[in-house]
N, C-alpha and C positions, 0 to 999 in steps of 0.2 A: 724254595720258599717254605714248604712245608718241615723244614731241617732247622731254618732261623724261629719260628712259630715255637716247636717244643724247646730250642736253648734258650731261647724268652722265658717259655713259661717255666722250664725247670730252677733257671737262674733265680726268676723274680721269688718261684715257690723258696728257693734257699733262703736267698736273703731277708724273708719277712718271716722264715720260721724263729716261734721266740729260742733263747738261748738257751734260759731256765722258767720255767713252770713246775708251781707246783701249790699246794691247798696251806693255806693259813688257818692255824687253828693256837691261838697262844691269848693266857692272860695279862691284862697290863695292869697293874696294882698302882694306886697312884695316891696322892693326896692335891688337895688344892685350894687357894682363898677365893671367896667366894666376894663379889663385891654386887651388894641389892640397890635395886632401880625401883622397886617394888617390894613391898611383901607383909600382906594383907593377908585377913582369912579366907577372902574371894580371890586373890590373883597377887601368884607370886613371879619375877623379872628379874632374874640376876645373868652376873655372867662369870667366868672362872678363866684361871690360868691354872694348870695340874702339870705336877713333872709327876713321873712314874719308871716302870721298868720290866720290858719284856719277858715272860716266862713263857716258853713254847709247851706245849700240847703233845705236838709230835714229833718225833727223831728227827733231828737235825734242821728243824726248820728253819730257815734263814733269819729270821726276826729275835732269836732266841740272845734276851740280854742285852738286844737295845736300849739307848734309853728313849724314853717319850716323851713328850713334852704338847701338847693341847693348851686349845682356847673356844670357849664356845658361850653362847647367850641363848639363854633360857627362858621359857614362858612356860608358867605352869595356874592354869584357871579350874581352881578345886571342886566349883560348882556345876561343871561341863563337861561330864564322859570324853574320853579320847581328845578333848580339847589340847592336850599338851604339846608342844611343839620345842623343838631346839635345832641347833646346827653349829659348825666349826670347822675347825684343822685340829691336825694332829702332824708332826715332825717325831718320826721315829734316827734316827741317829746310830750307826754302828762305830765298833772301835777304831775304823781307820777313817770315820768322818765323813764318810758316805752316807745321805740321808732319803729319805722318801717322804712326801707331804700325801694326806689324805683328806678329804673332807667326810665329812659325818651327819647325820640331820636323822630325827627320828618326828613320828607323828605319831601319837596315841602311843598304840604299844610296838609298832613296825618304827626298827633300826636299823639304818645301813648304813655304809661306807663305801667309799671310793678312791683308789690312786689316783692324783691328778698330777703328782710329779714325781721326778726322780734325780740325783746327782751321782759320776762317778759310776759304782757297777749297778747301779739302780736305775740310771737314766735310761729312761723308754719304758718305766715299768708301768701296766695300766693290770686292772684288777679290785673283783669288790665282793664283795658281802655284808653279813649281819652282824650285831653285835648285842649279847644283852649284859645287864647290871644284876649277877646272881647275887654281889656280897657288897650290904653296904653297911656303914656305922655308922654311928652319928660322931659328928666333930669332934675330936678333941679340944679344939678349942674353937670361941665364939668366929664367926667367919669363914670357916673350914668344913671340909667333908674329905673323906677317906674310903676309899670303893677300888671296887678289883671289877674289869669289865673282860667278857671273854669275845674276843673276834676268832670270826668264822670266814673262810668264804674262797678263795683263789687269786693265783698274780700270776703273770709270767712280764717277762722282762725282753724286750726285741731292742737289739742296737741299731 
């Protein structure tokens, strides 16, 4: 009995070790049009569609050259510390068409992220962290914003 006990737990321990693990640290440079619900000197509401393009951080890190692509809705009330609120996806995409979905949502100045799916060598990927907005510009044109965001944080991938 005590013989079936440990090939149980050695096996289950196998099978649910992840594959690949390892730290996410890459910027995603993006552009995007901006479509307003709002936008007042008290309280501004939009939402956005951004394609962008992975540049990793670190050696070899898996995400490095993806493409991105995001969607998210915005609230931002000028007169109300920390009041600011957003959230979304994001669809990172590799070259052979394997992709990963994240969600995103930040409040005041606290951002973070989350895998919520995976296709291909990504499926089963869970893993999260932060993100900030070091570099932004203003539009080049009316509608538009242009910013590089840097994500932090971990993933590993279990089949």
């Amino acid at each position: 009995m005590k013989v079936r006990v440990l090939v149980v737990a050695c096996l289950t321990t196998f099978f649910s070790t992840p594959i690949l693990a390892a730290d996410v640290n890459h910027y995603i440079c993006r552009s995007a049009d901006i479509a307003n619900v709002e936008n007042s000197q008290e309280l501004k509401i939009f939402s956005f569609v951004d394609k962008g393009l992975i540049v990793a951080q670190v050696d070899k890190e898996a995400f490095h050259a993806m493409n991105s692509r995001c969607v998210g809705l915005v609230e931002i009330q000028k007169l109300k510390e920390g009041a600011n609120i957003g959230n979304g996806y994001c669809k990172y995409a590799d070259k052979d068409g394997d992709a990963t979905v994240l969600e995103w949502k930040f409040k005041g100045k606290e951002s973070t992220w989350s895998f919520i799916s995976g296709t291909g060598k990504w499926k089963g990927i869970t893993g999260s962290g932060i993100y900030t907005v070091p570099v932004q510009s203003k539009g080049m044109f009316e509608g538009t914003f242009q910013n590089c965001v840097h994500v932090t944080g971990s993933y590993q991938v279990t089949p």
